[in-house]
N, C-alpha and C positions, 0 to 999 in steps of 0.2 A: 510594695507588694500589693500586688492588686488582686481581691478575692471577689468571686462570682458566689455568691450567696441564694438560694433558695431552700422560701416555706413553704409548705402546704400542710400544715398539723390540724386545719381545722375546714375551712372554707374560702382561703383567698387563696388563689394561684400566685406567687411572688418573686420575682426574681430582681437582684440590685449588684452591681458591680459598687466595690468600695475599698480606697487605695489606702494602706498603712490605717486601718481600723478607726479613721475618723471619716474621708472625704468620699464624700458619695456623690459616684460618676453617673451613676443612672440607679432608678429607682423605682421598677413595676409591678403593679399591682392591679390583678382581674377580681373582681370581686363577684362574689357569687348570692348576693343580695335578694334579689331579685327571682331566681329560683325555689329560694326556699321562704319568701314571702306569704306564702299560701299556707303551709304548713305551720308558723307563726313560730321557727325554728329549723337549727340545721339538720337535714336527714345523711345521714353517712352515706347512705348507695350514690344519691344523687352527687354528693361533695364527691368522692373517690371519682369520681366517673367526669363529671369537670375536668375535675386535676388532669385524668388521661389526656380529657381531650386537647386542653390550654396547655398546657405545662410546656410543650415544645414552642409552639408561639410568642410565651412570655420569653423567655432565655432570649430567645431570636431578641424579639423588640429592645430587650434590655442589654444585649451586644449594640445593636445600632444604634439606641439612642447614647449610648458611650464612643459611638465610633471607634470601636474595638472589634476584632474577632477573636474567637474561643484562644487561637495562638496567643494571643498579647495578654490572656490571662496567667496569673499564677499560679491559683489554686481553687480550689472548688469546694465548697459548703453546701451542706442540707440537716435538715433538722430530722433529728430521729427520735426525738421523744420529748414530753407525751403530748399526746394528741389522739386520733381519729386515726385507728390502725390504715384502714384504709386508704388517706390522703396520705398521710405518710410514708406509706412504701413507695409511694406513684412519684414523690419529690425525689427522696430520698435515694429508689431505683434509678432513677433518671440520672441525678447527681453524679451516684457510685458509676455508673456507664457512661458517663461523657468525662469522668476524668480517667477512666480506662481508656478509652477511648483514642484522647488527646493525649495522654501519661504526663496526666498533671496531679500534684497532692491532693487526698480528700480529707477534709474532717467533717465527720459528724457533730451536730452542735443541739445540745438542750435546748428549745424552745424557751424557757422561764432566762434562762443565765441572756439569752437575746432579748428579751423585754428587760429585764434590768439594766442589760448595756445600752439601750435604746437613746436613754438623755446623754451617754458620752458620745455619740456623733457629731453632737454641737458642741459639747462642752468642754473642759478639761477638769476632772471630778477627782479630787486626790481620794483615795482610802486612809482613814473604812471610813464610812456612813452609815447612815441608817435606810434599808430600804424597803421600799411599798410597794408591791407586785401584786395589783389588784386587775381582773380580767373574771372574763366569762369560765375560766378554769378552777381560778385560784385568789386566793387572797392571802398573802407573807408579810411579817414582817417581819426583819433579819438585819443583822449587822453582817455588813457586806465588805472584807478585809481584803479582796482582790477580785479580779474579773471571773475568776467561777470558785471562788471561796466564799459561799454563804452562810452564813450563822445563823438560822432558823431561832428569831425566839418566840412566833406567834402564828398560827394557823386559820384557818378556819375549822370550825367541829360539824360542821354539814356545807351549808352549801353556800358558793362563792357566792361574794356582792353581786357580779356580773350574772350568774343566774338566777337570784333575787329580781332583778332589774328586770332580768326578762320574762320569768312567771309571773312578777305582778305584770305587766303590759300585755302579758299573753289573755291572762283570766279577766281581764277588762277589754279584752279587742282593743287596744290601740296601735299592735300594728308590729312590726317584727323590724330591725333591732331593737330591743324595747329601753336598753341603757340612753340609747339615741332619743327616742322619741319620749321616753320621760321626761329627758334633761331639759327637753323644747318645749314641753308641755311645763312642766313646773315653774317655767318663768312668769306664765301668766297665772299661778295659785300660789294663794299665800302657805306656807308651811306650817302656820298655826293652826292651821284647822283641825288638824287631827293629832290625839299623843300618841305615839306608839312607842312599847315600848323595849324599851336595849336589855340585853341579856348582860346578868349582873357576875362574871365571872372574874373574884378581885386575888384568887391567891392560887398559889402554889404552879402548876405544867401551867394551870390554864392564865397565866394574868396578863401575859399578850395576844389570847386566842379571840376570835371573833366569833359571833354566831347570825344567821340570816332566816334561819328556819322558822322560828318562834315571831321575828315582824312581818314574815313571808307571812304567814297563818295568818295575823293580827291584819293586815293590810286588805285580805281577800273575805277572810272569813269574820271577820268578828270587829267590823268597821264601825256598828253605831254604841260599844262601848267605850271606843276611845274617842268618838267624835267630840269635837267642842259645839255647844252651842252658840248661835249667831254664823254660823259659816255653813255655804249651802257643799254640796257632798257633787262638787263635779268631777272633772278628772283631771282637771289643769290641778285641782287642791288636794286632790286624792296624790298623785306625783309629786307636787312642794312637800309635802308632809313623809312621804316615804321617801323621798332621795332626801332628804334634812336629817331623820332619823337614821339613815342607811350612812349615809356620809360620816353622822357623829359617832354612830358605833366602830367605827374606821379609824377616826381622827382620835379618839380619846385612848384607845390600843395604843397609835402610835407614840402619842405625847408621854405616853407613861412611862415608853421605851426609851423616847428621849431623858427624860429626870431620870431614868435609870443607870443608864449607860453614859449618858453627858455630851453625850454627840447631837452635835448643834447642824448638821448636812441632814437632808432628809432626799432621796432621790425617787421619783415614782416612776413605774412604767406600766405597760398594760393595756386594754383597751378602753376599764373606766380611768386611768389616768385623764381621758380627755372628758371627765364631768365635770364640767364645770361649778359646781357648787364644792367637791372637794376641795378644787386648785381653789377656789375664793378662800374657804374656809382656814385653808395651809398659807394662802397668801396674809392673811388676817395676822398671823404670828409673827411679829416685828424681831423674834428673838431667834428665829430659824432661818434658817438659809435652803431656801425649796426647792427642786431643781426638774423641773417635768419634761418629758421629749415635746418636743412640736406633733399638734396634733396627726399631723400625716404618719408619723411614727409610733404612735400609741397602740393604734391595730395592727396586727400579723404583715410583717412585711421583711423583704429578703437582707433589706440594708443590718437591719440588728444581727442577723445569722453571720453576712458577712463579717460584720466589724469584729465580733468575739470572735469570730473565726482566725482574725488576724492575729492574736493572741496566742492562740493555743500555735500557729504555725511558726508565729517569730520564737517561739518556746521549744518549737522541735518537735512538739507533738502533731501525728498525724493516725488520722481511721483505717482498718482495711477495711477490703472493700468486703469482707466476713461480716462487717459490722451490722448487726439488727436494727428492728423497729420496737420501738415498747411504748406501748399507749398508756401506761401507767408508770407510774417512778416508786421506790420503797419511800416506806411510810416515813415521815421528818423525825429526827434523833434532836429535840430541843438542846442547847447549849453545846451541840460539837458543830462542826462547819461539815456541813452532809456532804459529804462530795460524792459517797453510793448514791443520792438524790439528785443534785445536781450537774456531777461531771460526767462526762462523754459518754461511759460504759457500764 
């Protein structure tokens, strides 16, 4: 079964042809970088308004570089939540009309359930695991008992890693994506320079939550109390020290979940899956089994919409084409398998 998958939930135009939810035929991605460079973040009018423009272009290129036409597809994917109401409708509408269109099946796919699927395009991942869906959105961590059965047992209480990353780099002008440009910058600072400090949340809903707000604060505003002496205050040490701190409040969440649960698989997806100080950090653990998608696959891209998508089609499930957009999902239910949260509708 060969499925045509497209994302647009945030800022990349995306589209990927991918046969029986692993092999991927073609794989495009417009990035829209560059636009909102100035701004030192995404602006929604601008992203929605891309999408119109690209979105018929990528599909095309991504037929041809498969050497396919729309006919020799199967079925048709797009992501209807959450994200950027905006981008969203513009995939999504597109989607739902071209397999009207051609009268081929649609499903609508969770963005998050496609970044978790992201490492099984290369891999073969048995259930359940333990998995890390850390991104510019969100931060989870869940035991994951099938392909859109998620078990939420940790959150974040404000705000994601991925936009930590990016308010510090924003409030230092170093440049927009800022997860990017820390992680290149922290190679040449040592992490020592500075303590900051991890939010101490050891019991009860909260003890696999996350927090970013309080070293978000520490990291901009209140930098010469944690400073070490002997280490000069530049921004390659300013970035070692905040993605070390940011990483470990991540890694020490997850590892608890491990002793707790006993599950020794740990899968990441996301766009900071590809920081490199995490994957070192997780690679470090001789006792786990770590499983990361290739970087091409860690940002927003159509291959992971399609592959889950092949899931939910070999299962018999399919979207009408009634189906909405929702830029938000209900709040996470700790210890039941969300599927109000994660599944289709």
């Amino acid at each position: 079964m060969k499925v045509l998958g497209i994302e647009s939930s945030c800022d990349e135009t995306a589209c990927a042809i991918v046969e029986d939810g692993h092999k991927i035929i073609s794989n495009v991605v417009a990035t829209q970088i560059p636009f909102h460079q100035i701004y030192k973040g995404v602006v929604p009018e601008i992203a929605s308004r891309k999408h119109i423009e690209w979105i018929e272009p990528v599909v095309r290129q991504a037929l041809t570089e498969a050497n396919m036409t729309i006919d020799e597809v199967d079925a048709i994917a797009a992501t209807n939540r959450p994200g950027l109401m905006g981008s969203l409708l513009v995939g999504m509408t597109f989607g739902k009309t071209l397999a009207w269109a051609v009268n081929k099946p649609f499903i609508a796919i969770n963005h998050m359930l496609g970044h978790m699927y992201a490492a099984h395009l290369e891999n073969d991942i048995p259930y359940p695991y333990l998995g890390l869906l850390v991104s510019g959105g969100h931060s989870i961590i869940a035991k994951v008992n099938g392909f859109d059965d998620l078990e939420v047992l940790g959150t974040t209480i404000d705000d994601s890693v991925g936009e930590a990353f990016d308010k510090v780099a924003k409030f230092y002008g170093l440049g927009y994506p800022g997860g990017v440009i820390i992680d290149r910058l922290s190679q040449k600072g040592d992490p020592r320079a500075a303590f900051f400090p991890v939010p101490k949340m050891d019991k009860g809903d909260h003890r696999y939550d996350v927090s970013f707000s309080g070293l978000k604060t520490a990291v901009i505003h209140q930098l010469d109390m944690f400073w070490r002496d002997g280490y000069e205050k530049t921004n390659e040490n300013i970035a070692a020290a905040f993605q070390e701190t940011a990483c470990k409040t991540i890694v020490s969440r997850l590892l608890r979940a491990v002793d707790d649960t006993g599950l020794k698989t740990v899968v990441a997806g996301g766009g900071v899956a590809a920081n490199s100080r995490l994957r070192s950090m997780l690679a470090e653990r001789t006792d786990l089994h770590c499983i990361f998608p290739p970087l091409k696959l860690c940002g927003d891209n159509g291959a992971m919409i399609a592959g889950v998508a092949y899931h939910f089609l070999a299962r018999g499930d399919r979207s009408g084409l009634d189906t909405v957009a929702c830029a938000r999902i209900p709040q996470f239910k700790r210890g039941l398998a969300n599927l109000e949260a994660f599944g289709r509708r």
